[in-house]
PyMOL CGO cylinders between C-alpha atoms (Angstrom):
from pymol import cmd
from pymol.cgo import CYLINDER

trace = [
    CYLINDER, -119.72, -102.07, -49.37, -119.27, -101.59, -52.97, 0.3, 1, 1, 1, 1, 1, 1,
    CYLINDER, -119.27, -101.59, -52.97, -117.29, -98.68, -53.87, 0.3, 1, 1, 1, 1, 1, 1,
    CYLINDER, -117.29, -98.68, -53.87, -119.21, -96.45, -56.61, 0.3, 1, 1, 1, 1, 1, 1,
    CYLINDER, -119.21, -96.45, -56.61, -117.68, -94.31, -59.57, 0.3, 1, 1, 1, 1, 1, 1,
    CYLINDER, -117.68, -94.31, -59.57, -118.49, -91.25, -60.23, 0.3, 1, 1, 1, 1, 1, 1,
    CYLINDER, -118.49, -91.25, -60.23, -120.85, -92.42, -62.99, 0.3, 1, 1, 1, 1, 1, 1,
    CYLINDER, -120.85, -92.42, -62.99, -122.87, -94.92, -61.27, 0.3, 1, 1, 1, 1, 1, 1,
    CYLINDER, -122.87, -94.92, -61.27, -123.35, -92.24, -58.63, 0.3, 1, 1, 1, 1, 1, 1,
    CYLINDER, -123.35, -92.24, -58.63, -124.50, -89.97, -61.36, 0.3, 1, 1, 1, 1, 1, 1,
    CYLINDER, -124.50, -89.97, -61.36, -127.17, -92.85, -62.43, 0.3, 1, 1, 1, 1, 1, 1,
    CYLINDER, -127.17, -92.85, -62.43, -128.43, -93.31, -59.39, 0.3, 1, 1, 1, 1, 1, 1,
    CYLINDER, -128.43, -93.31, -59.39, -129.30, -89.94, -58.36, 0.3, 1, 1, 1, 1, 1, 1,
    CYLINDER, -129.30, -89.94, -58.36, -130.77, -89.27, -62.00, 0.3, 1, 1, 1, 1, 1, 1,
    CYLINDER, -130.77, -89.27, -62.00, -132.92, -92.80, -61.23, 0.3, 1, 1, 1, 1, 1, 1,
    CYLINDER, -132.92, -92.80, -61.23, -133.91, -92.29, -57.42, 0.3, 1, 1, 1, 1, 1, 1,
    CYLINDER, -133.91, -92.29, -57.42, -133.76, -88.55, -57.46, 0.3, 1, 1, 1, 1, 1, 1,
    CYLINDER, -133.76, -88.55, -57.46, -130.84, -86.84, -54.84, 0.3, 1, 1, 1, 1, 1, 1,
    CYLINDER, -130.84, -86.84, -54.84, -131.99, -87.67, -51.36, 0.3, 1, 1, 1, 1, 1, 1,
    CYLINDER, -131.99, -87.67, -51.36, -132.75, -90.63, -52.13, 0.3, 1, 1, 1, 1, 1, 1,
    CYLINDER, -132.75, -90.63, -52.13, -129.52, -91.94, -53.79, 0.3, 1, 1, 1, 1, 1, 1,
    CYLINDER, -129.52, -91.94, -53.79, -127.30, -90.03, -50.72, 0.3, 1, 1, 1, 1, 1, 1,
    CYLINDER, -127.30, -90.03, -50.72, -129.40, -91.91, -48.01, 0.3, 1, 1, 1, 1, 1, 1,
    CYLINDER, -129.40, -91.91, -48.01, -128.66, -94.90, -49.96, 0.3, 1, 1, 1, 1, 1, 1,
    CYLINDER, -128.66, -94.90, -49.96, -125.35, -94.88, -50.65, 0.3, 1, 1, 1, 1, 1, 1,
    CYLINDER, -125.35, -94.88, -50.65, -124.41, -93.18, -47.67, 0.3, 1, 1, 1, 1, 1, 1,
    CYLINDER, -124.41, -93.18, -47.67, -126.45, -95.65, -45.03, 0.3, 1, 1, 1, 1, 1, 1,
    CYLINDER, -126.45, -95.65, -45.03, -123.10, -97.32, -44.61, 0.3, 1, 1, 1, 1, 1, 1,
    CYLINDER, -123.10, -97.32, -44.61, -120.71, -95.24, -44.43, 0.3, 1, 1, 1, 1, 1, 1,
    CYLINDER, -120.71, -95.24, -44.43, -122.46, -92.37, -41.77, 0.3, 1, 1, 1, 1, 1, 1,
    CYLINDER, -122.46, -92.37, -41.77, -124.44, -92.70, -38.57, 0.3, 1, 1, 1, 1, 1, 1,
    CYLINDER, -124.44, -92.70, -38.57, -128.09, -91.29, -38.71, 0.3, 1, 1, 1, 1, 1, 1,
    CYLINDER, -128.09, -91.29, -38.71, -127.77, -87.54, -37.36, 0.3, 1, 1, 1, 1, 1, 1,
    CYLINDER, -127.77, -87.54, -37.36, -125.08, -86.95, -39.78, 0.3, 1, 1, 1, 1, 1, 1,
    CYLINDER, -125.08, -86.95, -39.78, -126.66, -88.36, -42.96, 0.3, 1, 1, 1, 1, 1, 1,
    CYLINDER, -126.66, -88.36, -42.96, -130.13, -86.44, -41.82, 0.3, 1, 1, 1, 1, 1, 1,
    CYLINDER, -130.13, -86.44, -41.82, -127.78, -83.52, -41.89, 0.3, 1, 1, 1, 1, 1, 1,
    CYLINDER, -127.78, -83.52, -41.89, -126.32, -84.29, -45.39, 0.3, 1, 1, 1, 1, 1, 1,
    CYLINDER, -126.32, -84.29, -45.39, -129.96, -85.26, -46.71, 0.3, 1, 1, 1, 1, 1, 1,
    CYLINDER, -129.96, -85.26, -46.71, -131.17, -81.53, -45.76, 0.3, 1, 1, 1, 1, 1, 1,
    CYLINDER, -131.17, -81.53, -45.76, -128.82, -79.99, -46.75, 0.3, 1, 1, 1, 1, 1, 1,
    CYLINDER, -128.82, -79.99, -46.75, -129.11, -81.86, -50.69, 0.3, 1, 1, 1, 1, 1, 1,
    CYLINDER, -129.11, -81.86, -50.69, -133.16, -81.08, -50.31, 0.3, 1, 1, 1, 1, 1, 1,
    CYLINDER, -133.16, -81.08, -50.31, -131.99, -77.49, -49.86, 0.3, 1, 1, 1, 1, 1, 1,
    CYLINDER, -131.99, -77.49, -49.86, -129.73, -77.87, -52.92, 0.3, 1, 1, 1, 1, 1, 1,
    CYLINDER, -129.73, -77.87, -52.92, -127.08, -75.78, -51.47, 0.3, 1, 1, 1, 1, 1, 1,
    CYLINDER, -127.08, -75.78, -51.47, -124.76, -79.49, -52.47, 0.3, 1, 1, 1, 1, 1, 1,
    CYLINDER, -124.76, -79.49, -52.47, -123.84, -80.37, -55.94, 0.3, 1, 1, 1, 1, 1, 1,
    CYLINDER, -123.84, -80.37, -55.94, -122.96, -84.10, -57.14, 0.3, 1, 1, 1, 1, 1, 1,
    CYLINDER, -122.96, -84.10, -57.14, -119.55, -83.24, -57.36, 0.3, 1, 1, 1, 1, 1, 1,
    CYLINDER, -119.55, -83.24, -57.36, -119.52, -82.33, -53.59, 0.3, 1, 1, 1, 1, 1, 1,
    CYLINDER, -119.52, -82.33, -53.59, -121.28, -84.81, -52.54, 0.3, 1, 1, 1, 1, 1, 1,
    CYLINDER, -121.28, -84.81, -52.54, -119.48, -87.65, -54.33, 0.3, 1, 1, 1, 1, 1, 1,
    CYLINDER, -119.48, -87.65, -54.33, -116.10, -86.19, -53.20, 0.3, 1, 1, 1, 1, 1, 1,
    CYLINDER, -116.10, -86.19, -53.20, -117.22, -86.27, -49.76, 0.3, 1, 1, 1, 1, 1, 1,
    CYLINDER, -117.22, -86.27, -49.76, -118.21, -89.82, -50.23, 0.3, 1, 1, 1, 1, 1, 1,
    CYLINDER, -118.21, -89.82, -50.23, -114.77, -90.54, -51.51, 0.3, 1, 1, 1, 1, 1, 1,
    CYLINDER, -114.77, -90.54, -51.51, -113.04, -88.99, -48.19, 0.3, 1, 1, 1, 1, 1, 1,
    CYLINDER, -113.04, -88.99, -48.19, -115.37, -90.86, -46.12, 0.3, 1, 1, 1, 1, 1, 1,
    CYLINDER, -115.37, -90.86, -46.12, -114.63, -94.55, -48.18, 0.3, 1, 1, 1, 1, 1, 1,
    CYLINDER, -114.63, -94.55, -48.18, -111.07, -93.72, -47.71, 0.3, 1, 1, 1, 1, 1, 1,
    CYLINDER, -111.07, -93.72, -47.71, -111.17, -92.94, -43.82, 0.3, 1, 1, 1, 1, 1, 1,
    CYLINDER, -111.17, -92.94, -43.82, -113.48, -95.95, -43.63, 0.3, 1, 1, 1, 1, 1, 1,
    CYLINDER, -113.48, -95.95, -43.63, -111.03, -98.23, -45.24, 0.3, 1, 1, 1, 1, 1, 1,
    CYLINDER, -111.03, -98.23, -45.24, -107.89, -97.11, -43.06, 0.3, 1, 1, 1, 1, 1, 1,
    CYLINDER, -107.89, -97.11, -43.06, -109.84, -98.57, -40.21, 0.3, 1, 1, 1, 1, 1, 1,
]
cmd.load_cgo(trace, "trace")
C-alpha cells in the first residue's frame, strides 16, 4: 500500500469529503469494526485531519514492523 503525505491526505478528503477518504485509505490498514468505529466517529466530527492522519502514521508504522 502506498504510503500518503500529509498533503495528498489533505486532497483527498477535500475531493471525496472525510468518511469517504478514511474508509479509503484506511481499508488496508484496519479490519471492518474498527474502521466503522473511526468512520463515526469523523461523521461526528469530534476527529480532525491532523488526528486522523497521525493515527494513520502509527498504524503504517506498526504495519510495517510486521
Amino acid at each position: 500500500m502506498r504510503l500518503y503525505s500529509f498533503n495528498d491526505f489533505k486532497y483527498i478528503c477535500y475531493i471525496e469529503g472525510k468518511k469517504n477518504a478514511v474508509e479509503k485509505i484506511f481499508s488496508e490498514i484496519l479490519e471492518t469494526k474498527k474502521l466503522n468505529a473511526l468512520c463515526k466517529s469523523v461523521e461526528n466530527k469530534n476527529i480532525n485531519l491532523n488526528t486522523i492522519y497521525k493515527e494513520y502514521m502509527n498504524l503504517q508504522e506498526i504495519k510495517n514492523k510486521k
